[in-house]
C-alpha atoms as a printed R data frame, in Angstrom:
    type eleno elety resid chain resno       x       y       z
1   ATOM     1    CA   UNK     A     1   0.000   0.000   0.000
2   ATOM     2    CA   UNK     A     2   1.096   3.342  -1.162
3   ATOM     3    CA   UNK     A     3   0.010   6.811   0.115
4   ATOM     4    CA   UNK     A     4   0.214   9.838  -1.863
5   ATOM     5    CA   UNK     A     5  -1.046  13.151  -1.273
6   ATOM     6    CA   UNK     A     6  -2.204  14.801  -3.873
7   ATOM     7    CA   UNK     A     7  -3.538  18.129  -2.724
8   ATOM     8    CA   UNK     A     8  -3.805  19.198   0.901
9   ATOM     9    CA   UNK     A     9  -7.344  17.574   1.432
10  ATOM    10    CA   UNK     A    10  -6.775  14.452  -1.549
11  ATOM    11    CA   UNK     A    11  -4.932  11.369  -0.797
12  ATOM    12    CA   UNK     A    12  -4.356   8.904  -3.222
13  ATOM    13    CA   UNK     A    13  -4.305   5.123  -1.798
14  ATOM    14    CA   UNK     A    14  -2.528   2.531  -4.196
15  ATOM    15    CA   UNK     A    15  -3.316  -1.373  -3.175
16  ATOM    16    CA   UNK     A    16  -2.590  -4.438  -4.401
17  ATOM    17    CA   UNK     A    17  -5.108  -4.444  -6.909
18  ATOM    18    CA   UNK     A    18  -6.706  -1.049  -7.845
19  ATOM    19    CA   UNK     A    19  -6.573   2.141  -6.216
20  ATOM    20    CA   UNK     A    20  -9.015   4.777  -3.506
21  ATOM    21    CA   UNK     A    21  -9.026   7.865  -2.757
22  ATOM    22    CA   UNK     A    22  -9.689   9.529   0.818
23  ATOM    23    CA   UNK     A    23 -10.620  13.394   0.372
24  ATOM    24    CA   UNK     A    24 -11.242  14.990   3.995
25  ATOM    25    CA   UNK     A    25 -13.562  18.343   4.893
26  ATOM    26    CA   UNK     A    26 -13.308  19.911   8.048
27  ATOM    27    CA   UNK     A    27 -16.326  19.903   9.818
28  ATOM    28    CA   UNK     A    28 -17.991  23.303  11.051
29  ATOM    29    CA   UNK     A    29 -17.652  24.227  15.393
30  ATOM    30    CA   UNK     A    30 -14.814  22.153  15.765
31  ATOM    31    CA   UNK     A    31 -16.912  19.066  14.466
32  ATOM    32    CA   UNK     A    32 -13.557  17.391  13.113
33  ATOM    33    CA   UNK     A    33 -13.048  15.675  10.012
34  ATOM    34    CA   UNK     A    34 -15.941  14.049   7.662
35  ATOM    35    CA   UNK     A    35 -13.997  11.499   5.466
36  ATOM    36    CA   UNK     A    36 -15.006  10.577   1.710
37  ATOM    37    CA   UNK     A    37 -13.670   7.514   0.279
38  ATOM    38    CA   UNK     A    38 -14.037   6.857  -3.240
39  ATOM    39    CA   UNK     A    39 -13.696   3.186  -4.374
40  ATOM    40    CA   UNK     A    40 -12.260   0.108  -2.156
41  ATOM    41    CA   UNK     A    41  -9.366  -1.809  -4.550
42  ATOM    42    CA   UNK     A    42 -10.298  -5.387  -4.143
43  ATOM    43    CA   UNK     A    43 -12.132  -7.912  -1.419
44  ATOM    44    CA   UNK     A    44  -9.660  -8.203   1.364
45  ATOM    45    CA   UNK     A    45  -8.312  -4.277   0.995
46  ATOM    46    CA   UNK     A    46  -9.879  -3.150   4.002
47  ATOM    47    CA   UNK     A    47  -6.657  -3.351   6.138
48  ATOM    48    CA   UNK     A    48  -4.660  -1.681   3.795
49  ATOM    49    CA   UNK     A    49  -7.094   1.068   3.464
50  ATOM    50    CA   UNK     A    50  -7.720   2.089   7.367
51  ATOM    51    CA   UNK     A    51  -3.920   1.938   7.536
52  ATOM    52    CA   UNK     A    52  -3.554   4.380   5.091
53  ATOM    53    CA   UNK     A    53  -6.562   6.933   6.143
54  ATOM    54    CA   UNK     A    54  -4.462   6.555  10.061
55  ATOM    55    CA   UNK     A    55  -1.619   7.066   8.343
56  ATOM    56    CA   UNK     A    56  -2.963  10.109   6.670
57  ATOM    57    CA   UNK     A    57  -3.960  11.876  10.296
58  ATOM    58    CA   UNK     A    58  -7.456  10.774  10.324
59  ATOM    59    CA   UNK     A    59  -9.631   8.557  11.957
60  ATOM    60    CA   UNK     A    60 -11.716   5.733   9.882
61  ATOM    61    CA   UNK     A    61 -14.593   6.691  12.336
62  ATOM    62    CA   UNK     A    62 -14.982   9.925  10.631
63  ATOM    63    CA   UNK     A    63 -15.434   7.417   7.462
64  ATOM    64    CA   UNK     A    64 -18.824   9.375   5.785
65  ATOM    65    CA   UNK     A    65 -19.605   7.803   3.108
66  ATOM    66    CA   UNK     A    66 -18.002   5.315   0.341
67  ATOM    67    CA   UNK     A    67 -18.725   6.584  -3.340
68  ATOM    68    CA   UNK     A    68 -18.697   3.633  -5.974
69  ATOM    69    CA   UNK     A    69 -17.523   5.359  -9.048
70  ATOM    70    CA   UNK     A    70 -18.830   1.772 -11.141
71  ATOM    71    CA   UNK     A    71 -19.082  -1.868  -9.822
72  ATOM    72    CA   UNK     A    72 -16.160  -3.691 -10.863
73  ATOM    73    CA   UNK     A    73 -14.738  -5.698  -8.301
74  ATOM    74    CA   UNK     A    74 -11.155  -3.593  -7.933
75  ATOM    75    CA   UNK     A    75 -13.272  -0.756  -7.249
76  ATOM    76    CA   UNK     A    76 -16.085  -2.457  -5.231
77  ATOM    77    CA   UNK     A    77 -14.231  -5.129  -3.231
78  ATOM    78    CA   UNK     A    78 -13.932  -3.932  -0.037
79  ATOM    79    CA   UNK     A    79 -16.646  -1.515   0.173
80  ATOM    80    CA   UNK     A    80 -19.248  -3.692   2.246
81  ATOM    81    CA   UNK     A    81 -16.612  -4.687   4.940
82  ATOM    82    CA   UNK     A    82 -16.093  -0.545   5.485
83  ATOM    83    CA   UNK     A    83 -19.217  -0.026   5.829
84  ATOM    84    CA   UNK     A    84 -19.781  -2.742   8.079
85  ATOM    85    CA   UNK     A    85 -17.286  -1.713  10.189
86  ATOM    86    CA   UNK     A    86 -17.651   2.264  10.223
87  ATOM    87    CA   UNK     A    87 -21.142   2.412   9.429
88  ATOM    88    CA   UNK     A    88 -20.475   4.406   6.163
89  ATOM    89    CA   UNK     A    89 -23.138   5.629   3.699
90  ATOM    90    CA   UNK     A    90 -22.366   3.625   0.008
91  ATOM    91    CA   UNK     A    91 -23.162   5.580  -2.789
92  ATOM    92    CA   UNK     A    92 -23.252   4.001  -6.285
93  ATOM    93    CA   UNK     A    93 -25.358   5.104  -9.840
94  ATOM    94    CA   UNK     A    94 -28.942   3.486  -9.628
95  ATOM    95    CA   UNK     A    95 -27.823   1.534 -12.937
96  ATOM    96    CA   UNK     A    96 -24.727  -0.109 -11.563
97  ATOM    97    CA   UNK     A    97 -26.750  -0.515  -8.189
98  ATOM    98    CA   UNK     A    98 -28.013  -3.905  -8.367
99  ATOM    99    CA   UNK     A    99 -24.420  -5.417  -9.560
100 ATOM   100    CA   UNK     A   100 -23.063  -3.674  -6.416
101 ATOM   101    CA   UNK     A   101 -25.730  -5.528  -4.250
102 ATOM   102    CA   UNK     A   102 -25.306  -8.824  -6.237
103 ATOM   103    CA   UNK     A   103 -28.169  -8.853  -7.418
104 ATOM   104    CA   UNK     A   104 -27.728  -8.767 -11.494
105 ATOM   105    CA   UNK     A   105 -24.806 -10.452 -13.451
106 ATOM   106    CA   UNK     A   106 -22.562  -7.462 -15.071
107 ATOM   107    CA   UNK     A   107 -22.245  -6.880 -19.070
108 ATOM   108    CA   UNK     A   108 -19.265  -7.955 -20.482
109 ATOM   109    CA   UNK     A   109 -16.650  -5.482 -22.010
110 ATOM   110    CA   UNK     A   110 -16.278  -5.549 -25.550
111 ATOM   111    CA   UNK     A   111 -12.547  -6.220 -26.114
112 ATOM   112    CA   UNK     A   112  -9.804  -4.803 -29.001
113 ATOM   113    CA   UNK     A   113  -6.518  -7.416 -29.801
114 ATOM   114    CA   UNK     A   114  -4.917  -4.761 -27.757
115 ATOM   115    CA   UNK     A   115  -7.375  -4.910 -24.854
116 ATOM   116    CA   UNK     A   116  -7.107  -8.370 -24.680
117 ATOM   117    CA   UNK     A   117  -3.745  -8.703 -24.445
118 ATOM   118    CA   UNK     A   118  -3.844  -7.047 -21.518
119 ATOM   119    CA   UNK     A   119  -7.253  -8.733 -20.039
120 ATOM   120    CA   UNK     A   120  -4.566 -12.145 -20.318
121 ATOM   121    CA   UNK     A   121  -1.631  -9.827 -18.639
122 ATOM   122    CA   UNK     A   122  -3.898  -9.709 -15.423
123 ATOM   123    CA   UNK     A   123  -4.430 -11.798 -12.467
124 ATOM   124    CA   UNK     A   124  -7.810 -13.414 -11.578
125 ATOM   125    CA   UNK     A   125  -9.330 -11.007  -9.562
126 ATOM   126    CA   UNK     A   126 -11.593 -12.055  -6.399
127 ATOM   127    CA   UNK     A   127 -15.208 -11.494  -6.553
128 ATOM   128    CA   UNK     A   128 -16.689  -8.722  -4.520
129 ATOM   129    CA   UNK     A   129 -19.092  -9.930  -1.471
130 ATOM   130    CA   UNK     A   130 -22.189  -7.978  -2.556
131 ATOM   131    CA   UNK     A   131 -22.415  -5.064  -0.999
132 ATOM   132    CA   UNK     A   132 -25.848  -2.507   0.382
133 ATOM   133    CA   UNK     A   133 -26.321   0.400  -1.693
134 ATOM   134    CA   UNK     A   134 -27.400   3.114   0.290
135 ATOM   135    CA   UNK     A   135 -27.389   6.015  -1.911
136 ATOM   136    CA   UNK     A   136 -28.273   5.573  -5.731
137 ATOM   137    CA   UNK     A   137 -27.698   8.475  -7.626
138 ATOM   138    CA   UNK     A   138 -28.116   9.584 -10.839
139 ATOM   139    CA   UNK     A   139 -26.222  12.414 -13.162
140 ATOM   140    CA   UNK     A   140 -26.482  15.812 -11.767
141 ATOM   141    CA   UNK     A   141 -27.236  14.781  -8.187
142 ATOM   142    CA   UNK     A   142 -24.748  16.681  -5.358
143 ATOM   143    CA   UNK     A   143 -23.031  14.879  -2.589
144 ATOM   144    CA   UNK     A   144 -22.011  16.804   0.583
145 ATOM   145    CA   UNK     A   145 -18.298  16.703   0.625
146 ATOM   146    CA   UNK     A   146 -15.584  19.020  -1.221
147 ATOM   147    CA   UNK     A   147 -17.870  22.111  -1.488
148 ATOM   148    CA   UNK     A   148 -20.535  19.791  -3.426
149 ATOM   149    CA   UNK     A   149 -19.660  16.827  -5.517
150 ATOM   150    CA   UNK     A   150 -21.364  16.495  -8.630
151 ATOM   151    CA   UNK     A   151 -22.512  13.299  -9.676
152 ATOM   152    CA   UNK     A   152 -21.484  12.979 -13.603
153 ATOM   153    CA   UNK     A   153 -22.683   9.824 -15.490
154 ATOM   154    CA   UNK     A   154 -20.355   8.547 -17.749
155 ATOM   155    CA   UNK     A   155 -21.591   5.128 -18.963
156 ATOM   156    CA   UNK     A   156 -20.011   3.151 -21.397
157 ATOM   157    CA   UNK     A   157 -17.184   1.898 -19.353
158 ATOM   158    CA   UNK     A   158 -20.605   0.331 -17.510
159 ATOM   159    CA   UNK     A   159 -24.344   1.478 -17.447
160 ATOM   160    CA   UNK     A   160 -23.726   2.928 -13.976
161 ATOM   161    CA   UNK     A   161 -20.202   4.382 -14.303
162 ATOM   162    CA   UNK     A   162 -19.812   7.682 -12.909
163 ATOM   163    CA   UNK     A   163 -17.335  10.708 -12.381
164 ATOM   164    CA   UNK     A   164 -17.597  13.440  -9.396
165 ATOM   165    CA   UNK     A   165 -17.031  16.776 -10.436
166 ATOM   166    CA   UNK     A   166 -16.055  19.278  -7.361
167 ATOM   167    CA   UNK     A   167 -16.236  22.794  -9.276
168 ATOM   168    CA   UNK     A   168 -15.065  24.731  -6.144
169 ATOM   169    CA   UNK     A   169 -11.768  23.331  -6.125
170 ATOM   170    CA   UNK     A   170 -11.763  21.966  -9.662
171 ATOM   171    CA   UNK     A   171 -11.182  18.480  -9.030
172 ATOM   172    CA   UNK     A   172 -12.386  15.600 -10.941
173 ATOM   173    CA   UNK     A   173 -12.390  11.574  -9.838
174 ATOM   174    CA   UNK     A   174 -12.759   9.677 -13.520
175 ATOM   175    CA   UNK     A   175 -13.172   6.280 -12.404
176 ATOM   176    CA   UNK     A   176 -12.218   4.142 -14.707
177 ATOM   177    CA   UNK     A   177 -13.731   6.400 -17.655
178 ATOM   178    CA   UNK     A   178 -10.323   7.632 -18.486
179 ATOM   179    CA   UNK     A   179  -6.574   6.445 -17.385
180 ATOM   180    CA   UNK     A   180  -3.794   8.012 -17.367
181 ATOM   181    CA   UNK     A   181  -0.401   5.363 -17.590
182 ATOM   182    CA   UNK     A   182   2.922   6.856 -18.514
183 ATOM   183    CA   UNK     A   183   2.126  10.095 -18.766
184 ATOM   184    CA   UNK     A   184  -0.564   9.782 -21.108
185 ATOM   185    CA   UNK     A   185  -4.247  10.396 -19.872
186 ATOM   186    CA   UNK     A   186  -6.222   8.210 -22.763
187 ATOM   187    CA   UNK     A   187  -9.392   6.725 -22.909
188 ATOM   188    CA   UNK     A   188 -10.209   3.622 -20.275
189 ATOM   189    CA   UNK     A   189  -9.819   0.381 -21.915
190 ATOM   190    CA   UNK     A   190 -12.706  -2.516 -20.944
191 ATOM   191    CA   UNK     A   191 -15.547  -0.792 -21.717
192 ATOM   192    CA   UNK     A   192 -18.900  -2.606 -22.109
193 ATOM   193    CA   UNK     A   193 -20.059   0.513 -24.826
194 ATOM   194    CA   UNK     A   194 -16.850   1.474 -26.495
195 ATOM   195    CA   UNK     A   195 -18.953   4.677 -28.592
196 ATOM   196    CA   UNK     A   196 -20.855   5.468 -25.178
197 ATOM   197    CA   UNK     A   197 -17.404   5.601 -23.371
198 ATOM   198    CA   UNK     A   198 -16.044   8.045 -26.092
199 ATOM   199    CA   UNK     A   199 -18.805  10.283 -25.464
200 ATOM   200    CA   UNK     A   200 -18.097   9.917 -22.029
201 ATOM   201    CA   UNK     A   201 -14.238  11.231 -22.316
202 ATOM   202    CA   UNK     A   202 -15.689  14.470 -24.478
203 ATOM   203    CA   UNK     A   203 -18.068  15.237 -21.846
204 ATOM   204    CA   UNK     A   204 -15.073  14.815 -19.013
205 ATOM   205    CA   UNK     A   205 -13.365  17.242 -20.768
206 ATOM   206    CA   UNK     A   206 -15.667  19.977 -21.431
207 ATOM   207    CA   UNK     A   207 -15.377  20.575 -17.560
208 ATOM   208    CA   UNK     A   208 -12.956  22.957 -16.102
209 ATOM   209    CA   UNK     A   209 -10.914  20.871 -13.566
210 ATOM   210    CA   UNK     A   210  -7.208  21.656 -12.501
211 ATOM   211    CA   UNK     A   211  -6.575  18.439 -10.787
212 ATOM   212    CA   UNK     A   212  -7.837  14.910 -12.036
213 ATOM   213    CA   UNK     A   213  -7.583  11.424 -10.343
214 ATOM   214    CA   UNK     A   214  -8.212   8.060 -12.036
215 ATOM   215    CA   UNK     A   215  -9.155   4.580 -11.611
216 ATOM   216    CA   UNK     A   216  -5.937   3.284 -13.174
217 ATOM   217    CA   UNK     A   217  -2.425   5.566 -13.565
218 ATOM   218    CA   UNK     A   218  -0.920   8.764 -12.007
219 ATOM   219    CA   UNK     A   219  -3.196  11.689 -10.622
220 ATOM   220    CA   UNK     A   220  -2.448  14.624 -12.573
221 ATOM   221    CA   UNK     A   221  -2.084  18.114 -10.061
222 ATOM   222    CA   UNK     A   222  -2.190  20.631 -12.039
223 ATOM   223    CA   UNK     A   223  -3.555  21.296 -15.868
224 ATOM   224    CA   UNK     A   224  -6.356  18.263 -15.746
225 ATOM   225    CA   UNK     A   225  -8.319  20.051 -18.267
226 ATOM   226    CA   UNK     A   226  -5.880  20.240 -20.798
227 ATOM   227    CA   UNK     A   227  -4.577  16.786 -20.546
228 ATOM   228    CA   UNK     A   228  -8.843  15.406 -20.931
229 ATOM   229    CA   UNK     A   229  -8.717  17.495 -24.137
230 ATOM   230    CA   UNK     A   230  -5.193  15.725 -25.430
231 ATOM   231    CA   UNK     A   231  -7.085  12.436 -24.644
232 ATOM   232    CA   UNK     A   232 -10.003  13.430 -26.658
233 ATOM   233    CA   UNK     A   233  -7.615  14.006 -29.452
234 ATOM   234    CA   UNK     A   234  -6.049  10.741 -29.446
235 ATOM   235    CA   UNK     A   235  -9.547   9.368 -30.413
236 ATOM   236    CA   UNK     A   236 -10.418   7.862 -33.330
237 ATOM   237    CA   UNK     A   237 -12.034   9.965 -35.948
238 ATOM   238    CA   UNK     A   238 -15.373   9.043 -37.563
């Protein structure tokens, strides 16, 4: 486990398998902290992932709520045992909902050569437990951390994938809508609607953001916006 701040109030936690993120607001009256964490990394992350919010200053107890940004299982693994323990609000699109809860099988990508060579790069990855879905939101909806978090739906990656967009201070979480892997913010590969997810990447970067974090690859600090619009170049024409 790896833990990297990326702006005074973002922390970036890097697992075994996938990757959260821990943003914390200072609560009003000398309240203390209210903790947002979104995604979990895999089923049996939940150590890791205290560890790293302790070793970030805070206390899991002040764990809020535990956004979903889609319901693949290195994003969704450890999200019921968190709640179970901290009694944390999950929040996940009404369209990946059901997945989360185990309650519907999920689509299967539609795979490139290239994307399966990488699909066969990977280790097996272990199932999520289901998980309660407290929250289902849909685009537009505002979550009470970071000034207001707006709920952005982004499907294509899956039905239910979504993005939060924190206009105050311009920070975007992507899920796994885009990557960005050696210096390159591109398009996320796996994608159940590869057209949908295009559309997905445009709309990403008509938003002004200055710092954007992603399911997969390095957060980039400063300049988001103009690295989404590079990755919208890089798409295929026509």
């Amino acid at each position: 486990m790896e833990l990297i701040r990326v702006r005074p109030e973002l922390y970036m936690i890097t697992l075994d398998f996938g990757t959260a993120y821990l943003w914390r607001d200072e609560e009003g009256d000398g309240g203390g902290e209210a903790l947002t964490l979104v995604d979990t990394g895999i089923a049996g992350s939940a150590d890791d992932v205290e560890a790293a919010v302790r070793r970030a200053g805070s206390d899991p107890a002040a764990l809020r709520r535990i956004v979903l940004t889609h319901h693949h299982e290195d994003h969704t693994g450890s999200a019921a045992e968190l709640a179970r323990r901290w009694g944390a609000e999950v929040v996940a699109h009404r369209l990946d909902a059901p997945v989360v809860r185990g309650e519907q099988a999920p689509a299967p990508p539609v795979l490139s050569p290239f994307e399966e060579e990488i699909r066969a790069g990977l280790p097996p990855l272990p199932p999520a437990p289901p998980c309660p879905v407290d929250r289902e939101v849909e685009d537009g909806e505002v979550l009470g951390f970071g000034g207001g978090a707006v709920v952005v739906h982004v499907p294509g990656h899956t039905d239910g994938s979504i993005a939060l967009h924190l206009p105050g201070p311009g920070v975007l979480f992507t899920g796994d809508a885009v990557a960005n892997v050696g210096g390159r913010t591109m398009l996320g590969v796996f994608n159940t609607d590869p057209a949908r997810a295009a559309d997905a990447l445009r709309r990403l970067a008509s938003l002004p953001v200055e710092t954007a974090v992603f399911g997969h690859g390095d957060p980039v600090a400063t300049g988001a916006s103009a690295a989404l619009r590079s990755a919208v170049e890089q798409l295929p024409q026509g």
